[in-house]
N, C-alpha and C positions, 0 to 999 in steps of 0.2 A: 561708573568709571569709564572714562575714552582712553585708550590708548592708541597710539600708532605702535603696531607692529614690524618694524625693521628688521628682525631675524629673518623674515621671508624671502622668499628669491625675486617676488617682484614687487611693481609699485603702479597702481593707477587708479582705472575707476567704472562707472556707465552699469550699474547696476538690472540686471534683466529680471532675475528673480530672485525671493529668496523665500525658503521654508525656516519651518518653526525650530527653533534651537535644539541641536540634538540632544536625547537626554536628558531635558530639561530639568530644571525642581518643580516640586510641584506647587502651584499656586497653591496661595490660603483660600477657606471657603469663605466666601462672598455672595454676602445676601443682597440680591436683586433679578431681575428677572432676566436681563442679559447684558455683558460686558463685553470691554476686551481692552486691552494693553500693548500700547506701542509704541518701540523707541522712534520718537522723530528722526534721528541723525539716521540711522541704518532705514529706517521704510521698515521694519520686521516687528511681525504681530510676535509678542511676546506669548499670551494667553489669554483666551476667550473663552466663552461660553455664551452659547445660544445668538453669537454673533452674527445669523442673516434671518436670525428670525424676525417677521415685521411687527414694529409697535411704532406706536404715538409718542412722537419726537416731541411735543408740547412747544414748549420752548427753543428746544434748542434748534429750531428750523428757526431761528433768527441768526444764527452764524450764517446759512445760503442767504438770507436777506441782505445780511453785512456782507457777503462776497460781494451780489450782484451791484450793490451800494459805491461798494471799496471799487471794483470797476469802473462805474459810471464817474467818479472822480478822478483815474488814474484815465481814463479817456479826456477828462475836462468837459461832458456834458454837462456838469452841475461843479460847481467850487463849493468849498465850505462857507465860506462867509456867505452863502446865496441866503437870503429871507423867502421864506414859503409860507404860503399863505395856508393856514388849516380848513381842510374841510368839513363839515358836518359828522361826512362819515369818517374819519379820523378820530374826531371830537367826542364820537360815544363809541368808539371806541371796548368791546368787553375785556374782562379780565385788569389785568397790570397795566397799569400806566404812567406816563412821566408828566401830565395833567397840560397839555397843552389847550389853550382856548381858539376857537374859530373868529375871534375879534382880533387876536393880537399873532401877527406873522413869528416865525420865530427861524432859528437858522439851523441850515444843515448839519452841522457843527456838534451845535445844541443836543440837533435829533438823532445823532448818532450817538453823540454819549446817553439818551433816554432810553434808547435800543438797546446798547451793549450795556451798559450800568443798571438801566432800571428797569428793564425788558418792557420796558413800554412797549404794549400794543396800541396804541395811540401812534408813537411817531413810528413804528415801524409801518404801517397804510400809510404815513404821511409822507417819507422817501419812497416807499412804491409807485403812489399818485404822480409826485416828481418825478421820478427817475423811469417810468412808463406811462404816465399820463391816467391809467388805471390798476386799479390791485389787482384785477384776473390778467392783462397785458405781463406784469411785472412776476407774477406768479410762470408764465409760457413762459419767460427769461430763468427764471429761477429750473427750473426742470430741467432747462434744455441744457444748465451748467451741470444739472445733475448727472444727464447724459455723459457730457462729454468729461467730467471727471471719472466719470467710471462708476456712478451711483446705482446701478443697477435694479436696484430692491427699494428704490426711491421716489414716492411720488408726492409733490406739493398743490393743498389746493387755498391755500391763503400764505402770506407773508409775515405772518403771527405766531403759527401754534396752533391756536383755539381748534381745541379737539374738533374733527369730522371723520367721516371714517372711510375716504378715500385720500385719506392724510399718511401717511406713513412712512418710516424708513428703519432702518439695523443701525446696530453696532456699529459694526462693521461699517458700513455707509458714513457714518457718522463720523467715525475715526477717519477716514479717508477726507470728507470736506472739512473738518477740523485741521488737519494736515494742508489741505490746498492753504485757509485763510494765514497760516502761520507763513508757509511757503512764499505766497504769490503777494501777498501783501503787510512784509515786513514792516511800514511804516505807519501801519492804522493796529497791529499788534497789542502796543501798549496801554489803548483804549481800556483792555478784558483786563488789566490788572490792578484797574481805579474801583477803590474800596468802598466810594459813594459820589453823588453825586445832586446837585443842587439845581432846581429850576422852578420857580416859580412860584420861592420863596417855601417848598418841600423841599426837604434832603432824605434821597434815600438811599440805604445802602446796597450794596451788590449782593447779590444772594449766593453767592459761592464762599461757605465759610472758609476753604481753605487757603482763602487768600488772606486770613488774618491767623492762622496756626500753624501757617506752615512757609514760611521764609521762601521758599525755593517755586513756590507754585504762584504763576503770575496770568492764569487764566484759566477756563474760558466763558463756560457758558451751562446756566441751568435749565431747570425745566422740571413741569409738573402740570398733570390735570388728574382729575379723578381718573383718565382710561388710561394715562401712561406712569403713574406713579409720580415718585422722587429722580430725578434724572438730572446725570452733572457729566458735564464735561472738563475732565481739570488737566492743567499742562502744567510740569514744571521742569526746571533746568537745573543741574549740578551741574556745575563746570561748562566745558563743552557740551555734556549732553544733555537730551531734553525728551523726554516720557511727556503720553499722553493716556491718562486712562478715560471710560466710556462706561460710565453706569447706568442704565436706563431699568427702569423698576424698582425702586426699589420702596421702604418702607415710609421713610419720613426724611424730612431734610435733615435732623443731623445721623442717619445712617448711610444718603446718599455719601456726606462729606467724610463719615470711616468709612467704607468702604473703598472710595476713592482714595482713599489715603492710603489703606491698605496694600490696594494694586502699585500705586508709583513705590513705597516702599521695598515691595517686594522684588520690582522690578529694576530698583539701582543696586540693590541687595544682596542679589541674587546672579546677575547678569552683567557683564563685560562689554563695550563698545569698544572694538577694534577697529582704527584706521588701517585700510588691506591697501591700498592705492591711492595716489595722489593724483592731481589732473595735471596733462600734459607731460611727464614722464613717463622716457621709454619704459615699458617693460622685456620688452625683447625685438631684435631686429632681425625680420623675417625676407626670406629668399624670394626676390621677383624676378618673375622672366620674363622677356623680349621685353624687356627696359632699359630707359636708360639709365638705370642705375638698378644696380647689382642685391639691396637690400632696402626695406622700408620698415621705418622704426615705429611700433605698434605698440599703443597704449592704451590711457584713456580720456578723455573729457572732461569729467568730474572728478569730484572726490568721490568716494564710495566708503561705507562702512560694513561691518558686519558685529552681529551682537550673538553670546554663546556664554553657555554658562561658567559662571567666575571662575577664571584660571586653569580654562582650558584652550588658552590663544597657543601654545607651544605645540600642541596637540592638531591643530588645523592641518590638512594637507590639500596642497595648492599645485592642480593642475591645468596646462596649457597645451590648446590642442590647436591649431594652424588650418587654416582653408590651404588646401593645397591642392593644384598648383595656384600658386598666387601668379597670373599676369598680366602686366601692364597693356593698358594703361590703369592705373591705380589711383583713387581722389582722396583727398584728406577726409577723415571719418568715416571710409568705406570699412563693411566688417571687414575683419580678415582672420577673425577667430573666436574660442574662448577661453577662459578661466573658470576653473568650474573649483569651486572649495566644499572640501566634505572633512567632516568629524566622526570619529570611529568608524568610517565606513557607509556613511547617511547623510548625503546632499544636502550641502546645505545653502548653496547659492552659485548662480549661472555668472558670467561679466563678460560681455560680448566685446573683445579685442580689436580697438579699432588702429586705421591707419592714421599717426601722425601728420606723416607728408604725402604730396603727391610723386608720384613717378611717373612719368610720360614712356612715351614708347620710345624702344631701342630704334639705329638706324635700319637696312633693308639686313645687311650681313648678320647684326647679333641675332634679330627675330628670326632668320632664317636658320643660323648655326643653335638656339636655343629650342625652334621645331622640332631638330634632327635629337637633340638630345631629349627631349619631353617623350621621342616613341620610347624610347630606351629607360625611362623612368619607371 
């Protein structure tokens, strides 16, 4: 459920941090080896288990293949319609495939629904080749996005999966670049929600069953080897909001897909999406000195949400605390405070108060008559 909460005293956004719902319920038990759950709209890990421990992603290291992919196209190095020529070692490719041959070019297009649809390890080398000239090249790009999204516990040594064992990454990790690919690349999205797919006179379907049992779940991404188990990545959306769960270990593909299903259940079920602030509306207009102008009106950027269990949004207490003194000169999106919101007594999230407008400096006389009053503060 999303709600905006309008009874509150303010309205903005710019999310800094947020901790786990206070109180929470307690998740069902969930067979696999480790998980986690989180609502996309707030950023807020719902519930986890064994979420930085490291395991063999298998598969689902083709989501960072498809970021660094989804990039090289939002850059225009490669277009869809581009024809690529397969190479040998594309071509044999082990594991899963979408059966591409080194006689016959096929197109970017093509080989991104082979990736996302049919986890071809065939055409995933075969946009690495492309879009880095080789798969250890393309692999350095894949890392360094792991870097800088914040993957910490993450390291890639092919574009594939195929188990090795300086292959690895978390839950956790996992949830976070799942998040990027929904985020950053809205328009290649709809790809994870295609049921099957045809090439080369095979159709094969998507191996995430819960995109045929469950209406609301239109992605993302599976995975399996003998050292990582059953592993799914599933997203789904009610309404405005949208949960991601993350099962890695588990028994068989159809306990991957209950147990996934389990988590997003539990987690619209169970748990509240509050709209706390809107972007660009004041929240409060704060006192600046040796300006020229007498107040600056402080909010946020974004939208921002926060998530807490069902039917405890009345209950939220919402404080505001001021950098003070505030003065001028003052630039638009400068802090100048926070919002800090806690339930029963237990933090539950930071929102760093920015400036709306700028204010410039007062003339020689206000800066000087607003000194004499700053000793006296």
């Amino acid at each position: 459920m999303l709600r905006f909460l309008a009874a509150l005293a303010f309205s903005a956004c710019a999310l800094a941090s947020t901790s786990a719902p206070a109180q929470a319920p307690a998740p069902p038990a969930i067979a696999a080896a480790a998980w986690t759950l989180v609502d996309v709209t707030s950023g807020q890990t719902i519930a986890s288990h064994q979420a930085d421990e490291r395991r063999d992603p298998a598969s689902i290291t083709k989501l960072m293949t498809a970021y660094v992919v989804f990039g090289a196209l939002r850059q225009k190095s490669i277009v869809p319609s581009q024809m690529v020529s397969v190479s040998e070692r594309a071509w044999r490719a082990e594991g899963s495939r979408m059966f591409i041959e080194p006689r016959k070019s096929v197109s970017v297009d093509e080989l991104l629904h082979g990736m996302i649809v049919q986890s071809g390890n065939d055409a995933s080398i075969a946009l690495a080749e492309l879009v880095a000239g080789s798969e250890p090249a393309f692999v350095e790009r894949m890392n360094q996005e792991a870097k800088r999204l914040g993957m910490a516990s993450t390291q890639f040594v092919n574009a594939t999966g195929l188990a090795d064992p300086q292959h690895w990454s978390t839950a956790g990790d996992v949830a976070t670049l799942a998040q990027a690919v929904i985020r950053d690349y809205p328009e290649y999205y709809p790809l994870y929600s295609l049921r099957e797919y045809r090439y080369n006179k095979i159709t094969q379907p998507n191996r995430n069953r819960l995109l045929w049992s469950d209406p609301y779940v239109d992605g993302m991404k599976t995975g399996h080897t003998e050292a990582a188990g059953w592993c799914l990545v599933a997203s789904a959306k009610r309404g405005e909001r949208r949960l991601l769960s993350v099962v890695l270990g588990a028994l068989s593909d159809a306990a991957r897909a209950a147990e996934s299903q389990k988590l997003l259940n539990f987690g619209f079920q169970a748990f509240d999406t509050v709209q706390l602030y809107q972007s660009g509306k004041p929240v409060s207009a704060l006192r600046v000195w040796k300006g020229a102008e007498r107040e600056v009106n402080a909010g946020f950027l974004a939208d921002r949400y926060i998530t807490l269990p069902r039917g405890r949004a009345g209950d939220l207490k919402l404080t505001l605390e001021a950098l003070e003194p505030l003065v001028a000169p003052v630039s638009r999106g400068q802090r100048v405070g926070v919002v800090r919101v806690a339930l029963d007594g237990r933090a539950m999230a930071e929102f760093p108060l920015i400036a709306l407008d700028e204010v410039g400096p007062a003339n020689v006389f206000v800066r000087a008559w607003d000194s004499v009053r700053l000793w006296f503060k």
